[in-house]
ROTORBA-675674 format. One record per residue (C-alpha): chain; z, x, y; residue number from 1; residue in three letters. Coordinates in pm, whole numbers. Example, Ala and Ser with C-alpha at 12.3 -4.5 7.8 and 13.67 -1.06 7.14 Angstrom:
2
REC,c,Z,X,Y,k,r
REC,A,780,1230,-450,1,Ala;
REC,A,714,1367,-106,2,Ser;
//
This chain:
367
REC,c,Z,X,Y,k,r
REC,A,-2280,-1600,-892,1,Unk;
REC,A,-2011,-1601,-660,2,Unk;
REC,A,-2024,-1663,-254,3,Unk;
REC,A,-1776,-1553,-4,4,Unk;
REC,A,-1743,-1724,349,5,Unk;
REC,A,-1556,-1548,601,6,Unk;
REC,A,-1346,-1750,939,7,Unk;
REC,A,-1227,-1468,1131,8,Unk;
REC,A,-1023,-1642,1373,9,Unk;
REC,A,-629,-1727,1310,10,Unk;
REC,A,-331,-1859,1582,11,Unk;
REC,A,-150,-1521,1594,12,Unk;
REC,A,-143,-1193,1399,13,Unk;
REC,A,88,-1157,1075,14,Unk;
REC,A,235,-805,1135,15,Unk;
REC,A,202,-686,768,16,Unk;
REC,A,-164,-825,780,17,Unk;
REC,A,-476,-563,791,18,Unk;
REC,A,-692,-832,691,19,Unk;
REC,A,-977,-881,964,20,Unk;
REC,A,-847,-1120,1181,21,Unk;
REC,A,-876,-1187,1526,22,Unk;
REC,A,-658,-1419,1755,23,Unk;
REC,A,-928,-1588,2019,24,Unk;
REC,A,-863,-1853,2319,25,Unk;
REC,A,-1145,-2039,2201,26,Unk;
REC,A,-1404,-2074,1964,27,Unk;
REC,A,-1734,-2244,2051,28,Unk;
REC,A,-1753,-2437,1689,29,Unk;
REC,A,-2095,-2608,1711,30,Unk;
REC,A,-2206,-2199,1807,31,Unk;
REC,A,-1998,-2036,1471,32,Unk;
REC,A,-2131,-2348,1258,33,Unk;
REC,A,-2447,-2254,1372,34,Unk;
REC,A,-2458,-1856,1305,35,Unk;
REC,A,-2252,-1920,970,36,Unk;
REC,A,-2541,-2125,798,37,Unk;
REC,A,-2804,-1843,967,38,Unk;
REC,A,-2607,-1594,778,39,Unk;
REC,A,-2631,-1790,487,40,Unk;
REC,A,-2989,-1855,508,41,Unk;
REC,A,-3085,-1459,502,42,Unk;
REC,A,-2865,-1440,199,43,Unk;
REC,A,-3027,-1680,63,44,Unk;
REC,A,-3394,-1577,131,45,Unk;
REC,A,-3254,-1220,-17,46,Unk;
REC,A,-3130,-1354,-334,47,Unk;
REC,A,-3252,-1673,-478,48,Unk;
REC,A,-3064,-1576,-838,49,Unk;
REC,A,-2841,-1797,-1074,50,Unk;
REC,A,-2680,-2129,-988,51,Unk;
REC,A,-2312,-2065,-760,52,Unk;
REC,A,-1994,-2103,-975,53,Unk;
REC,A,-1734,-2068,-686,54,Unk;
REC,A,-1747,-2067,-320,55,Unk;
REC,A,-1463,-1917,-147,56,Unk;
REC,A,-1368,-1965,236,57,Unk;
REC,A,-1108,-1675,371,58,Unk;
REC,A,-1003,-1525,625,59,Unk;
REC,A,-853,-1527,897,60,Unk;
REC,A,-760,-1855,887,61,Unk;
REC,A,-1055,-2127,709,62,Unk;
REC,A,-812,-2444,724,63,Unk;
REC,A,-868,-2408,1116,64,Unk;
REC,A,-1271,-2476,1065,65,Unk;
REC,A,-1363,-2806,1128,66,Unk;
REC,A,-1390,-3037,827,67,Unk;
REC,A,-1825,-3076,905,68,Unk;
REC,A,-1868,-2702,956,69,Unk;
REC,A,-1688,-2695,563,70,Unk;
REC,A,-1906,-2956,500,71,Unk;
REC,A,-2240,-2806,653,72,Unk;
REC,A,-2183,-2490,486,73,Unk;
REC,A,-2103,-2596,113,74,Unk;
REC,A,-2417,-2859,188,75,Unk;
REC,A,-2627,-2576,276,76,Unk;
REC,A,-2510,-2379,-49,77,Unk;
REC,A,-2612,-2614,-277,78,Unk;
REC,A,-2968,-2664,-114,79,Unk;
REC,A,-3032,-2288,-169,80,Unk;
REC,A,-2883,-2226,-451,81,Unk;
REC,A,-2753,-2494,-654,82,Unk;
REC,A,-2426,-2541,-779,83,Unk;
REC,A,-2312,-2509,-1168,84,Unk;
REC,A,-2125,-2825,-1290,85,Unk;
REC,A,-1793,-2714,-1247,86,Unk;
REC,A,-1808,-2540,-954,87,Unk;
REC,A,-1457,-2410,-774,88,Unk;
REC,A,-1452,-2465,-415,89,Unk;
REC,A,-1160,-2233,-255,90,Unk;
REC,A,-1004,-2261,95,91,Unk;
REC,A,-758,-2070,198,92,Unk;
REC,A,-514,-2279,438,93,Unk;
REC,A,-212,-2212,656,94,Unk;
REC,A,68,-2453,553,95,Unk;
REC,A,119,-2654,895,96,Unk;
REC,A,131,-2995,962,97,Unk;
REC,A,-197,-2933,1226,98,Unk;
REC,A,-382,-2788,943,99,Unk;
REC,A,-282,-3056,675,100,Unk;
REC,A,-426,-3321,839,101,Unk;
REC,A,-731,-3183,749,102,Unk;
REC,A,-677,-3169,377,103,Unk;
REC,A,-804,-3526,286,104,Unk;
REC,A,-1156,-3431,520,105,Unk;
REC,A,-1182,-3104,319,106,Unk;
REC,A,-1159,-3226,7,107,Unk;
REC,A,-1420,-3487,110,108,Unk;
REC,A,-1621,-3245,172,109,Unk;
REC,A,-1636,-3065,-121,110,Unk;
REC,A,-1314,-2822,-130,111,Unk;
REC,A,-1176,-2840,-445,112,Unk;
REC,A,-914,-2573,-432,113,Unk;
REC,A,-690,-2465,-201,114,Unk;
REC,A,-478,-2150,-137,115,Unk;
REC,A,-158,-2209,83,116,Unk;
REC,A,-14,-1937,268,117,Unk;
REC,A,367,-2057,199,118,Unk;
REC,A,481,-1636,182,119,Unk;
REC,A,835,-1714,194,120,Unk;
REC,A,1081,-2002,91,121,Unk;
REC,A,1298,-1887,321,122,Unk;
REC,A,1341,-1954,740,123,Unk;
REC,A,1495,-1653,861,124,Unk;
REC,A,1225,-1454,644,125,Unk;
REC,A,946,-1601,751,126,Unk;
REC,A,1028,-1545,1087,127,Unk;
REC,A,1064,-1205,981,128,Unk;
REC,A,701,-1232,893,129,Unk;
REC,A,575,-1355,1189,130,Unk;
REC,A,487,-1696,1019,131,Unk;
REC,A,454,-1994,1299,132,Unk;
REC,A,557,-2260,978,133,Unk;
REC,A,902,-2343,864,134,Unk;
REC,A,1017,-2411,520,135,Unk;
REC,A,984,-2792,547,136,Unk;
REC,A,686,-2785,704,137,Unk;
REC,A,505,-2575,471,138,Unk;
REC,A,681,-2775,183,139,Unk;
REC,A,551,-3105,330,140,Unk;
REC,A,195,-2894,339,141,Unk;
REC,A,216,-2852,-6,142,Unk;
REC,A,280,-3175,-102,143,Unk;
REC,A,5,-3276,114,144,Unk;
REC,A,-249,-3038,-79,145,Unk;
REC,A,-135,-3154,-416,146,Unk;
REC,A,-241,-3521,-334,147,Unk;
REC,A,-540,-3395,-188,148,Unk;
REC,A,-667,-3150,-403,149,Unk;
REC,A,-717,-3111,-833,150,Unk;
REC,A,-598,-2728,-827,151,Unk;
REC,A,-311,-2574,-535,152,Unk;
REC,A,-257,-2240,-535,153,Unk;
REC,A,11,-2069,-313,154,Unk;
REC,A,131,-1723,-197,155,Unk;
REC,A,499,-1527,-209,156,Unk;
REC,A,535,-1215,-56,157,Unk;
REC,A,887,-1073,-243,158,Unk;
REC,A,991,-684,-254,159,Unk;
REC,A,1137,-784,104,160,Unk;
REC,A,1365,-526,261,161,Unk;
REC,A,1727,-652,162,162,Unk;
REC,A,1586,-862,-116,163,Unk;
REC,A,1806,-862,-398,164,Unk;
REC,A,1681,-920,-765,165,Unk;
REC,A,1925,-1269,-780,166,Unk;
REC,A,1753,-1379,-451,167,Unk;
REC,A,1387,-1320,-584,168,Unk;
REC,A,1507,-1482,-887,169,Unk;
REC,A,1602,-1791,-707,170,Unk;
REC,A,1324,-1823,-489,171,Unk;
REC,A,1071,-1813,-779,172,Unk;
REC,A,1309,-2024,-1002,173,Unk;
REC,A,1203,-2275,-652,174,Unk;
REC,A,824,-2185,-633,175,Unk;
REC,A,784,-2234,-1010,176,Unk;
REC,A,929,-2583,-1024,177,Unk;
REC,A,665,-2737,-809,178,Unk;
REC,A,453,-2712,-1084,179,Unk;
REC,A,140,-2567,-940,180,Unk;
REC,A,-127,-2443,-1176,181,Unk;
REC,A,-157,-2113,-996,182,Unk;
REC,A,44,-1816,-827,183,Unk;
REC,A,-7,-1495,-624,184,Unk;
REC,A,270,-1329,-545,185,Unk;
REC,A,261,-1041,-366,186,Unk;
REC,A,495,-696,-319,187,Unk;
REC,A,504,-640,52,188,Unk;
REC,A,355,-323,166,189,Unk;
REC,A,316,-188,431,190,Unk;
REC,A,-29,-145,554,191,Unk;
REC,A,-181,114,878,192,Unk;
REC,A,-253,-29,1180,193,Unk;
REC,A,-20,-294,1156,194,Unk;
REC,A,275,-360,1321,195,Unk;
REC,A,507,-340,1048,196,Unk;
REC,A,304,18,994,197,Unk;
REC,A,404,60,1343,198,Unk;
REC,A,779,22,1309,199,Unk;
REC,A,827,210,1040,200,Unk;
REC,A,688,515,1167,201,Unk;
REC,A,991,478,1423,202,Unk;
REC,A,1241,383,1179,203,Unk;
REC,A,1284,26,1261,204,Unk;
REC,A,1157,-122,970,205,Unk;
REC,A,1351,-67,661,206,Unk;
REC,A,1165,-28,323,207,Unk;
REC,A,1247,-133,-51,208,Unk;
REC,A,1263,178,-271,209,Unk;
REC,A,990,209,-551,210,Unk;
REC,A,1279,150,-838,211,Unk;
REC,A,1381,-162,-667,212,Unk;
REC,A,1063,-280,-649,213,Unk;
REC,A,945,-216,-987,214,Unk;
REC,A,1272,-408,-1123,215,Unk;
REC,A,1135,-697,-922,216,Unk;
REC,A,844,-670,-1041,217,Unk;
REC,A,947,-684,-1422,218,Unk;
REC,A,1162,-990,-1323,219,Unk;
REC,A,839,-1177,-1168,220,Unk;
REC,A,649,-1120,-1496,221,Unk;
REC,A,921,-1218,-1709,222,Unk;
REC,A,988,-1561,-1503,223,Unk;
REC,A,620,-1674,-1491,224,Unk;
REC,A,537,-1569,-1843,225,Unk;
REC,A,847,-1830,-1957,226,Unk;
REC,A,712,-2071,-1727,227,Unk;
REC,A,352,-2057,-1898,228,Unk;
REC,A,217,-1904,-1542,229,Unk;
REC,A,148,-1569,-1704,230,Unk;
REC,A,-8,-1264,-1497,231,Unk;
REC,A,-399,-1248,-1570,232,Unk;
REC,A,-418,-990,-1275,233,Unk;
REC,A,-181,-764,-1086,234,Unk;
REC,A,-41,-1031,-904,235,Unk;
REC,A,-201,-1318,-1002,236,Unk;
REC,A,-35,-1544,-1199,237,Unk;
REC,A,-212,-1914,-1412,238,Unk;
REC,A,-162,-2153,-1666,239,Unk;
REC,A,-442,-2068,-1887,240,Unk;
REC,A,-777,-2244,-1713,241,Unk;
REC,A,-611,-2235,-1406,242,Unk;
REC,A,-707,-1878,-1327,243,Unk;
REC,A,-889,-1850,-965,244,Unk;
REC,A,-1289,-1784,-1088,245,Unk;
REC,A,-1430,-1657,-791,246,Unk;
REC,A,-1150,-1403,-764,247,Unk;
REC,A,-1244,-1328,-1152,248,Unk;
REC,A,-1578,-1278,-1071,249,Unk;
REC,A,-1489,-1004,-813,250,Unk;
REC,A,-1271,-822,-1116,251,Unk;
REC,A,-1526,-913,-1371,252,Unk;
REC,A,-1781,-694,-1143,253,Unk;
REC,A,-2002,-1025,-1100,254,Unk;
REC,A,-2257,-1008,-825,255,Unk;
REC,A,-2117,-1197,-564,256,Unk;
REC,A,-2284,-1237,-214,257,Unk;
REC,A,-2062,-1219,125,258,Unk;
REC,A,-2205,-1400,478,259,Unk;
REC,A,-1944,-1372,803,260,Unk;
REC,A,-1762,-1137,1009,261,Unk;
REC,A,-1623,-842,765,262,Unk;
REC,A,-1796,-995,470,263,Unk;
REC,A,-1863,-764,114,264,Unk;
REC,A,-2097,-850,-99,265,Unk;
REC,A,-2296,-689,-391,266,Unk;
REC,A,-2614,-818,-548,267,Unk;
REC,A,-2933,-708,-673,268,Unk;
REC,A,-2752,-340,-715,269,Unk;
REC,A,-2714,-333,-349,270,Unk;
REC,A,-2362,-323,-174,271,Unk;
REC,A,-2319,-504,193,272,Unk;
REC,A,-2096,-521,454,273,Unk;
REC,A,-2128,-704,758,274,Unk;
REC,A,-2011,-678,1090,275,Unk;
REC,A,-1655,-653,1154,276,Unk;
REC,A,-1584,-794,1517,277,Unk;
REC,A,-1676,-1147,1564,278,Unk;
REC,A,-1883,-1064,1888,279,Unk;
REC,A,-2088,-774,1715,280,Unk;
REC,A,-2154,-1014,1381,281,Unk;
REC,A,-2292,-1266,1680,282,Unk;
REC,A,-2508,-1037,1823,283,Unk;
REC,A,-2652,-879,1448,284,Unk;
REC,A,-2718,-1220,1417,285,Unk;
REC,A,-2941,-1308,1751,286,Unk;
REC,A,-3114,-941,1662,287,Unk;
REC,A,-3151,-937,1301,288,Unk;
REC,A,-3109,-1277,1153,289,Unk;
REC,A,-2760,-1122,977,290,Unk;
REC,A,-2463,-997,1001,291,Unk;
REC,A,-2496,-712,807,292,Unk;
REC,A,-2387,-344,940,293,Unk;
REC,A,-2440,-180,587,294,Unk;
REC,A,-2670,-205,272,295,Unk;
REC,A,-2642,41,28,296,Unk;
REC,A,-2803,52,-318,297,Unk;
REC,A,-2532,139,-582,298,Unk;
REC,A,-2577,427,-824,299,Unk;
REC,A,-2511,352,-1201,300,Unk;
REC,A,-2182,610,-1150,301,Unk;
REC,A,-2105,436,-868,302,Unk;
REC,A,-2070,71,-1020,303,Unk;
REC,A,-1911,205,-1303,304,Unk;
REC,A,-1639,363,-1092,305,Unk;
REC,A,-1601,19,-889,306,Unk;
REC,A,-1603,-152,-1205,307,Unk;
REC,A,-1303,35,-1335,308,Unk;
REC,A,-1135,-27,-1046,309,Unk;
REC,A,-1143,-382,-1063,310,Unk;
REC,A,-1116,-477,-1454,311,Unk;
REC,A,-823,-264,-1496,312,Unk;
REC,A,-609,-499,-1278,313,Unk;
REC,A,-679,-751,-1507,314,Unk;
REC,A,-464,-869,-1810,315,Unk;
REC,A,-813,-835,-2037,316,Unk;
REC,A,-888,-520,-1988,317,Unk;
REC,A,-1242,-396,-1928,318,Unk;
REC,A,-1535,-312,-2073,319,Unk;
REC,A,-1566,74,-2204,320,Unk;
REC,A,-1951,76,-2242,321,Unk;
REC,A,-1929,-70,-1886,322,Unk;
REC,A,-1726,159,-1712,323,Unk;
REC,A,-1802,512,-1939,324,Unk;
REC,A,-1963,668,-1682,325,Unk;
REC,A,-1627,661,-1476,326,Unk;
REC,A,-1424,839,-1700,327,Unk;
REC,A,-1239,1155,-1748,328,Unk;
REC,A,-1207,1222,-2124,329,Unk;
REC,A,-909,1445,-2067,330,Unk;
REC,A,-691,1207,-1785,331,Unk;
REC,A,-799,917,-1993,332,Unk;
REC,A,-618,1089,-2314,333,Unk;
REC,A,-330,1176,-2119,334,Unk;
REC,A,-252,816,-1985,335,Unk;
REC,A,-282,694,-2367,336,Unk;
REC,A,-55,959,-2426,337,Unk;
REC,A,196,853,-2242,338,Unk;
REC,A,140,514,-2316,339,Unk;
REC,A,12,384,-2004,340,Unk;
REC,A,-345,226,-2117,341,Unk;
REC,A,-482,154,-2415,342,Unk;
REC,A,-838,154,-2574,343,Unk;
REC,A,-860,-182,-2817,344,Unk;
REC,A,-1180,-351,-2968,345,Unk;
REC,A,-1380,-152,-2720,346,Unk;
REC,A,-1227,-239,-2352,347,Unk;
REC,A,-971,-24,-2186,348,Unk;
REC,A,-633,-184,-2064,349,Unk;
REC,A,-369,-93,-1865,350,Unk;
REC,A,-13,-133,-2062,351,Unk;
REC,A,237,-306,-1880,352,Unk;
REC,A,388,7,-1733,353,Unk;
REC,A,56,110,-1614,354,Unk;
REC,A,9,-178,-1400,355,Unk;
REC,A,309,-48,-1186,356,Unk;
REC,A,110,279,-1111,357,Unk;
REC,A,-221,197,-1137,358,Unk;
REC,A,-347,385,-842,359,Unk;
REC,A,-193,712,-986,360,Unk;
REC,A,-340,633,-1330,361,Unk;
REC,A,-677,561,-1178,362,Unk;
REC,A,-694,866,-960,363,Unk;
REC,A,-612,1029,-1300,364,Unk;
REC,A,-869,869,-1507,365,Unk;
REC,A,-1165,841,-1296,366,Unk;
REC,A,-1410,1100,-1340,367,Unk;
//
């Protein structure tokens, strides 16, 4: 089983980011502490199932919890639920010096993992993307986290407008000789309600065309599969072991449970979202005991449909008998057809070319 943890709060507001994220003046900590391990409690009075193999703090921004709320939380975990042996602890972490500091307290507290938001190896571009960290600092982050920490992850964001195929090449040639055990790298897009959404609805913002992208995109897999960092998912990219579990156990269609501000979860056949807005989460919390704004059992047709939606991002494929329900018989035999997934020792995959228009093949296959 998999738990989520959700900080909502972050410095300032990315302006491709639609994540939910909230820029604050202050945050009472001892009060957020507090409400985080009530929220946790209810889950854990709800479901009382297997052992936890990864805990994952996102956001927002996690790195800018205090070390002892990290602490209090993960303690807390273990006392309801116990932890299997090899459990992944993931925080997600802006890569400033501020932040950094912290990375010897976190991992003393049980964070095992971290996930640095570097986006860019490049000044002028990460001031494009609102970033607050330069390319020093967020190296020197880095360095910090791989002292600190047994497994470093870190982000790219590439199919920038302007970004030439010899530039990407160059900047992942960089990011690849760190010699991290783990990847994500991202195609920018450009999501509503953002700001970037904003300015190119008034023509400010130039965009990459799809062709562009795509050659990028065949140039990333190509680079990290000769660097033994080959894609497991969309755009995530391991040495084999290295691959991030509790993200796995999202694709895999695990049951996974979700406490703070936005949360998802889904256990017991039951889907659940919590509040979105920190203050609203607060006050679910001083009315119900929770945070949660929606629970919603999950029809077998439903799952099946979520499940294909997850396990076809993924390098192995999916389950047929898990997903049959989900399927049209007719798309499905067109996308083989045209060689875009494939049905092999009873899972369904999607063929290289597929995973550059998976949407379109799974609003074509889905029943």
């Amino acid at each position: 089983m998999a738990l989520y943890i959700h900080w909502p709060f972050c410095v300032s507001k990315c302006p491709y980011c639609d994540f939910n994220s909230h820029v604050r003046e202050a945050v009472d900590q001892a009060a957020w502490r507090a409400a985080l391990l009530r929220d946790l409690a209810y889950e854990a009075e709800t479901y009382s199932g297997a052992p936890l193999g990864s805990i994952f703090f996102g956001g927002g921004t996690p790195s800018l919890m205090p070390p002892e709320t990290v602490a209090a939380l993960i303690a807390s975990a273990e006392r309801h639920w116990g932890f299997a042996a090899d459990i992944e602890i993931t925080l997600e972490a802006n890569p400033s010096s501020v932040e950094a500091a912290r990375f010897a307290d976190l991992a003393a507290a049980g964070v095992n993992r971290v996930s640095l938001g570097l986006q860019a190896l490049d000044d002028e571009v990460l001031h494009f993307l609102g970033r607050a960290h330069g390319v020093e600092e967020g190296l020197a982050a880095l360095a910090t986290a791989q002292a600190a920490f047994s497994r470093v992850s870190f982000d790219l964001i590439y199919a920038r407008p302007g970004q030439s195929p010899h530039a990407w090449e160059a900047e992942l040639a960089r990011a690849l000789s760190f010699g991290t055990g783990h990847l994500s790298l991202y195609q920018l897009t450009i999501e509503p309600g953002t700001r970037f959404a904003a300015l190119a609805a008034k023509g400010e913002l130039p965009t990459i065309e799809p062709d562009e992208a795509a050659s990028l995109y065949e140039l990333t897999q190509a680079l990290t599969e000769a660097a033994g960092l080959p894609a497991y998912e969309v755009s995530n990219h391991a040495r084999p072991g290295e691959e991030s579990r509790h993200n796995l156990a999202y694709w895999r269609y695990q049951p996974y449970l979700g406490v703070g501000p936005g949360a998802h979860g889904r256990r017991l056949g039951v889907s659940t979202q919590r509040h979105k807005k920190p203050e609203n989460w607060l006050k679910g919390l001083e009315r119900n005991r929770h945070g949660i704004v929606e629970e919603a059992p999950l029809s077998a047709d439903d799952a099946a449909l979520e499940s294909l939606l997850m396990g076809l991002r993924l390098r192995e494929g999916v389950p047929l008998a898990r997903i049959a329900p989900a399927l049209d018989a007719a798309g499905l035999a067109r996308m083989e057809r045209q060689g875009l997934v494939e049905q092999r020792n009873g899972r369904l995959f999607a063929q290289p070319e597929g995973m550059l228009l998976l949407d379109g093949i799974l609003a074509e296959i889905a029943a």
